[in-house]
Backbone as CSV, one residue per row, in Angstrom:
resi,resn,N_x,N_y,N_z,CA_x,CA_y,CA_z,C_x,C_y,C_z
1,UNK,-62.820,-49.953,37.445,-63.527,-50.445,36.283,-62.607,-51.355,35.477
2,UNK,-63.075,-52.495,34.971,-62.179,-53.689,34.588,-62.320,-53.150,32.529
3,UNK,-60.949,-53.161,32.577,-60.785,-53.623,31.166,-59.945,-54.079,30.189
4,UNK,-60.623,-54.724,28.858,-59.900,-55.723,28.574,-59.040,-55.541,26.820
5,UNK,-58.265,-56.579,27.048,-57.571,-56.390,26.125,-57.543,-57.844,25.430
6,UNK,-58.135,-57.498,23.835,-58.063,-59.189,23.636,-56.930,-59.355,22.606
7,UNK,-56.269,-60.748,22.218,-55.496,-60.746,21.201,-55.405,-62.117,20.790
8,UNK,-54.866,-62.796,19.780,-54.673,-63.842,19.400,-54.896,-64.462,18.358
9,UNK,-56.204,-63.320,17.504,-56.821,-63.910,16.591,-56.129,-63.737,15.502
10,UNK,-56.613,-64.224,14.102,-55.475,-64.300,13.037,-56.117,-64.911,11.878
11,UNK,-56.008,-64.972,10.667,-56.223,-66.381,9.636,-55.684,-67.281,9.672
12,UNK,-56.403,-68.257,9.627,-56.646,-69.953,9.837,-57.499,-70.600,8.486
13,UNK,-57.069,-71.293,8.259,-57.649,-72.798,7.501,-58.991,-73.270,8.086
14,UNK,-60.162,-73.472,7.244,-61.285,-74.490,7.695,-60.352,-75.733,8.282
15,UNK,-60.967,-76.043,10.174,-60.193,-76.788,10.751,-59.276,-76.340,11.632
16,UNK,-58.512,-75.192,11.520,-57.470,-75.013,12.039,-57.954,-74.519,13.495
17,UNK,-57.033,-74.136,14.316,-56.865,-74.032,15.774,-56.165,-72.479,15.895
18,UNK,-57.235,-71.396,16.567,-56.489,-70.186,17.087,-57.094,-70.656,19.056
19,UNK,-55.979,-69.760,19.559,-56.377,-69.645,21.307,-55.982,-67.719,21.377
20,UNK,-57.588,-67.488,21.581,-57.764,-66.394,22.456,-57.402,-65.981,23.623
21,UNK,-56.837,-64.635,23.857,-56.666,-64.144,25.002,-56.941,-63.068,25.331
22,UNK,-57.579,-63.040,26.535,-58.644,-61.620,26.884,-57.943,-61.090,28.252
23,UNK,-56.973,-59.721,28.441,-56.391,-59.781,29.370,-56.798,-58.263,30.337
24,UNK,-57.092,-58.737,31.198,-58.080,-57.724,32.081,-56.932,-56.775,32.824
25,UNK,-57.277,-55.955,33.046,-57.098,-54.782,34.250,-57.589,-53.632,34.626
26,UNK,-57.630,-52.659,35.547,-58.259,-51.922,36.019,-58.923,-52.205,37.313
27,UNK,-59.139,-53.315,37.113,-59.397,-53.946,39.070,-59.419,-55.318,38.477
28,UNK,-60.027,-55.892,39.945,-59.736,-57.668,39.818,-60.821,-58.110,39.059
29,UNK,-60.409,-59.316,38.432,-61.526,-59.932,37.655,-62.019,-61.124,38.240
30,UNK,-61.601,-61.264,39.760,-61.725,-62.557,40.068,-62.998,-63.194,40.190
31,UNK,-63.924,-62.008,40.350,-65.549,-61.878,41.288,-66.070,-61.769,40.191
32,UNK,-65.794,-62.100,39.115,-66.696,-61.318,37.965,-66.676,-62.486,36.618
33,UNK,-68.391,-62.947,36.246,-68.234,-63.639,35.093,-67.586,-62.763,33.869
34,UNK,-67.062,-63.681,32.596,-66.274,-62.823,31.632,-66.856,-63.886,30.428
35,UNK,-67.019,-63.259,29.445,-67.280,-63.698,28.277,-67.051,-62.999,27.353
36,UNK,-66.902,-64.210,25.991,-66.520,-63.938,24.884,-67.957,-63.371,23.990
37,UNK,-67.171,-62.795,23.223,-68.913,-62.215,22.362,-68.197,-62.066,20.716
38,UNK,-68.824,-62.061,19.671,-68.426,-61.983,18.444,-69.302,-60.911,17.744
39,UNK,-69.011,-60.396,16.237,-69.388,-59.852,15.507,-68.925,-59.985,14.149
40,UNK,-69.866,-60.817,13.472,-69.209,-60.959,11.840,-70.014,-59.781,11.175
41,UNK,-69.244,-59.635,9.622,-70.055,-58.688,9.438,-71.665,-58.599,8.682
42,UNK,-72.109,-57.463,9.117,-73.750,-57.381,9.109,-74.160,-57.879,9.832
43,UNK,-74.024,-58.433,11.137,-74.568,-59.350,12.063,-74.274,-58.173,13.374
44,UNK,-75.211,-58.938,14.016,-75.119,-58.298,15.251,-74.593,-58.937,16.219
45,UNK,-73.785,-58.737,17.426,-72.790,-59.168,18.372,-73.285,-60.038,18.848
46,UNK,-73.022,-61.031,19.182,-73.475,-62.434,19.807,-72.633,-63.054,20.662
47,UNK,-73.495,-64.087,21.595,-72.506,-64.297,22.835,-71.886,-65.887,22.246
48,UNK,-71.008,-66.057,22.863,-69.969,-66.745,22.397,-69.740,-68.460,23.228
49,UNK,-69.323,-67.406,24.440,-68.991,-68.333,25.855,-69.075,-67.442,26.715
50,UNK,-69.004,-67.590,27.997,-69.022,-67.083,29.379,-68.393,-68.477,30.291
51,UNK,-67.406,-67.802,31.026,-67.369,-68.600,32.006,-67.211,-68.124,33.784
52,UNK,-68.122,-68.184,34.504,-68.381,-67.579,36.007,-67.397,-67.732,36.509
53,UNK,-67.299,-66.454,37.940,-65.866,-66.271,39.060,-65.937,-68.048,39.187
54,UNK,-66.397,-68.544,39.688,-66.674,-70.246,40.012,-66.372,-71.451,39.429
55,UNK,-66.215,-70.960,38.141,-65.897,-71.822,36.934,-67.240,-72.540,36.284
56,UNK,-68.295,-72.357,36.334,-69.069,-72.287,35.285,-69.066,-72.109,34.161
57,UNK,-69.547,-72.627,32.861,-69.340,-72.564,31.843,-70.595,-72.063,31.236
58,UNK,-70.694,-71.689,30.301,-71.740,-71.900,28.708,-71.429,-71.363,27.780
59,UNK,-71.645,-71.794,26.949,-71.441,-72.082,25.178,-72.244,-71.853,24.513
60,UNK,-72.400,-71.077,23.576,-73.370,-71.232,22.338,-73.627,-72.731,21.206
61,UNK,-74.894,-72.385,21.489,-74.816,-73.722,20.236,-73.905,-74.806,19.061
62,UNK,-73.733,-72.819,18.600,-72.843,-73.205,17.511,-71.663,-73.101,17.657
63,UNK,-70.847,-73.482,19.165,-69.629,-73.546,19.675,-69.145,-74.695,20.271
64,UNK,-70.431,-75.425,20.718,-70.292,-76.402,21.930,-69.685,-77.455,20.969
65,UNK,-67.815,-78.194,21.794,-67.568,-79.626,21.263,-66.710,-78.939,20.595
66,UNK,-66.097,-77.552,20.006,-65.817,-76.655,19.246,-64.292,-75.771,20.133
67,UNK,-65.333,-75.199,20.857,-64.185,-74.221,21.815,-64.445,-74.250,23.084
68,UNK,-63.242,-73.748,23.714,-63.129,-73.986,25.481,-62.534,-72.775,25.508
69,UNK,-63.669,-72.421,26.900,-63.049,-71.195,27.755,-62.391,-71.369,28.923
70,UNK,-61.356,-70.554,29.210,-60.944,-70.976,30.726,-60.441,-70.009,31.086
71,UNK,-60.335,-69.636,32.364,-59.692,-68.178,32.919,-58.200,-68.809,33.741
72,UNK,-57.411,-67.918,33.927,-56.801,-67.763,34.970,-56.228,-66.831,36.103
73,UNK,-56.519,-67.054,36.825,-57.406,-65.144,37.724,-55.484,-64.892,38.459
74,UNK,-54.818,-65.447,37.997,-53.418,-65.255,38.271,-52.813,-64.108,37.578
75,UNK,-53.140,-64.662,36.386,-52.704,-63.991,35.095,-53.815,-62.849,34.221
76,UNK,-54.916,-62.744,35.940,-55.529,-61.820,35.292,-56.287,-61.800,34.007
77,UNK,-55.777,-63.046,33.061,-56.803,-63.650,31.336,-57.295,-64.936,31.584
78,UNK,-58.624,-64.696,30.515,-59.678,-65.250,29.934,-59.247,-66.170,28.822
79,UNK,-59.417,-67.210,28.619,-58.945,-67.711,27.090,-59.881,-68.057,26.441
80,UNK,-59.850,-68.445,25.248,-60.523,-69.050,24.022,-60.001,-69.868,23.531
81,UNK,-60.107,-71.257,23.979,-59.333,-72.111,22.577,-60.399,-72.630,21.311
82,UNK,-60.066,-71.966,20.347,-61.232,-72.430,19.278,-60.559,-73.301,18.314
83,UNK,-60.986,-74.856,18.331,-60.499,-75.675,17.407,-61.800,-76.184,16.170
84,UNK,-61.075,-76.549,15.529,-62.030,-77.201,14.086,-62.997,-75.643,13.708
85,UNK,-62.236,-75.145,13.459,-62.826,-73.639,12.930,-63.654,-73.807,11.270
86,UNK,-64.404,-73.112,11.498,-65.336,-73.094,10.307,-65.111,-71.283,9.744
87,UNK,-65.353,-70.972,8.549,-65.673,-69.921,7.772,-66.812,-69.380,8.628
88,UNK,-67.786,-69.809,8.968,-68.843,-68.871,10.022,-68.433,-68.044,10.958
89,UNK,-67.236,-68.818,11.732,-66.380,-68.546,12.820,-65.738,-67.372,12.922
90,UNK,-65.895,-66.701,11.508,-64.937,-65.305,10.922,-65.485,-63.912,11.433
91,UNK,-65.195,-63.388,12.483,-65.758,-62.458,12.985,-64.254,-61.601,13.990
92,UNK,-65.557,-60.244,14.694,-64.481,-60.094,15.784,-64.636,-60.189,16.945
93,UNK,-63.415,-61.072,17.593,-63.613,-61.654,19.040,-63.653,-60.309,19.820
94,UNK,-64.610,-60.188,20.823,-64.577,-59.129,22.329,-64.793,-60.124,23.446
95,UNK,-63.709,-59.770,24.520,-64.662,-60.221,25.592,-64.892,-59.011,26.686
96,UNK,-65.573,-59.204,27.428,-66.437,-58.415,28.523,-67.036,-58.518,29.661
97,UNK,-67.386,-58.235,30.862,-68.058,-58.571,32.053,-69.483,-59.041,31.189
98,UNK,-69.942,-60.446,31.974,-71.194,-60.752,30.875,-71.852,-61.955,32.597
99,UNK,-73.262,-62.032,31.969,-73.698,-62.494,32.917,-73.616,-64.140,31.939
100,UNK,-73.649,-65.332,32.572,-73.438,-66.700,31.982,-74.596,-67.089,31.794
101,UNK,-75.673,-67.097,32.405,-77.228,-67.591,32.290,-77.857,-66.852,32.517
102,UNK,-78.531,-66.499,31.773,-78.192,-66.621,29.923,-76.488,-65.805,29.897
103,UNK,-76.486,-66.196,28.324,-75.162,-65.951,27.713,-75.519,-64.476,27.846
104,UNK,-75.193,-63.057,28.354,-75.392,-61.758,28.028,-74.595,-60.900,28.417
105,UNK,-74.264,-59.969,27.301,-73.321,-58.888,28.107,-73.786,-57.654,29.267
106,UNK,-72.680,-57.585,29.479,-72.745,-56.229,30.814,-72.462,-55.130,30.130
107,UNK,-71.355,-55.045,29.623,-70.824,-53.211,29.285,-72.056,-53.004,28.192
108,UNK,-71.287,-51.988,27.970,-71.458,-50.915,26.689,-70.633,-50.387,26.319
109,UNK,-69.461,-50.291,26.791,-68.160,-49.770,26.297,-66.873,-51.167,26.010
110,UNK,-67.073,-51.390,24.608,-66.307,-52.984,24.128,-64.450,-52.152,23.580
111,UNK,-64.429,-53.098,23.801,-62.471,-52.688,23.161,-62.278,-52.985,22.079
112,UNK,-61.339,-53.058,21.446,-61.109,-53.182,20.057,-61.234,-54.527,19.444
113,UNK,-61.105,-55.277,20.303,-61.256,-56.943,19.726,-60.494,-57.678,18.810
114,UNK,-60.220,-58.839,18.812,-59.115,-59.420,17.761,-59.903,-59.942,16.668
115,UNK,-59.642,-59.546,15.858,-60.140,-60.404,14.209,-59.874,-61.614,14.042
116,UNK,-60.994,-62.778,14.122,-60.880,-64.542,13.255,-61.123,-64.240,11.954
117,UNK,-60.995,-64.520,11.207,-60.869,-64.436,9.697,-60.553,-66.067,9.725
118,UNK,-61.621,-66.849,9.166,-61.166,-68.681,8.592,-61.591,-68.840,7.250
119,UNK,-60.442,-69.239,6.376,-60.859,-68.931,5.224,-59.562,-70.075,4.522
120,UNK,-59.867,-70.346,3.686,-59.137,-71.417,2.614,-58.801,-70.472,1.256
């Protein structure tokens, strides 16, 4: 059973630039789409990005032009680079086995997740 460990997140400036990292183990992640998912608060968890074993992509709306996902099945992690960050953006990052089309998660059992906080 694959699981993950995310880290990277932090406070940032409207604008500023954090890169996520989602670092798997427990078996291989090679065969397996992975996506990012968020939760600000009072909101309910939402998908983020996904990107397929294949390299497929998708993005949420309010991401696309914004942030890039990319894996590297070497190193076993998932990344997030999120640039030109907005105050919306302020949530907590999870990622997870997720199907890409549609954007949706797999588990039910999420990890602790790294906190974005963008704020001036």
């Amino acid at each position: 059973q694959l699981q993950f460990v995310e880290s990277g997140g932090g406070l940032v400036q409207p604008g500023g630039s954090l890169r996520l990292s989602c670092a798997a183990s427990g078996d291989t992640m090679d065969y397996h789409a992975i996506g990012w998912f968020r939760q600000a608060p009072g909101k309910e968890r939402e998908g983020v990005s996904c990107i397929s074993s294949g390299g497929n992509i998708n993005y949420a709306d309010s991401v696309k032009g914004r942030f890039t996902i990319s894996r590297d099945n070497a190193k076993s992690t998932v990344y997030l680079q999120m640039n030109s960050l907005k105050p919306e953006d302020t949530a907590v990052y999870y990622c997870a086995v997720a199907f890409c089309f549609p954007l949706l998660s797999r588990t039910e059992n999420w990890g602790q997740g790294t906190q974005v906080t963008v704020s001036s």
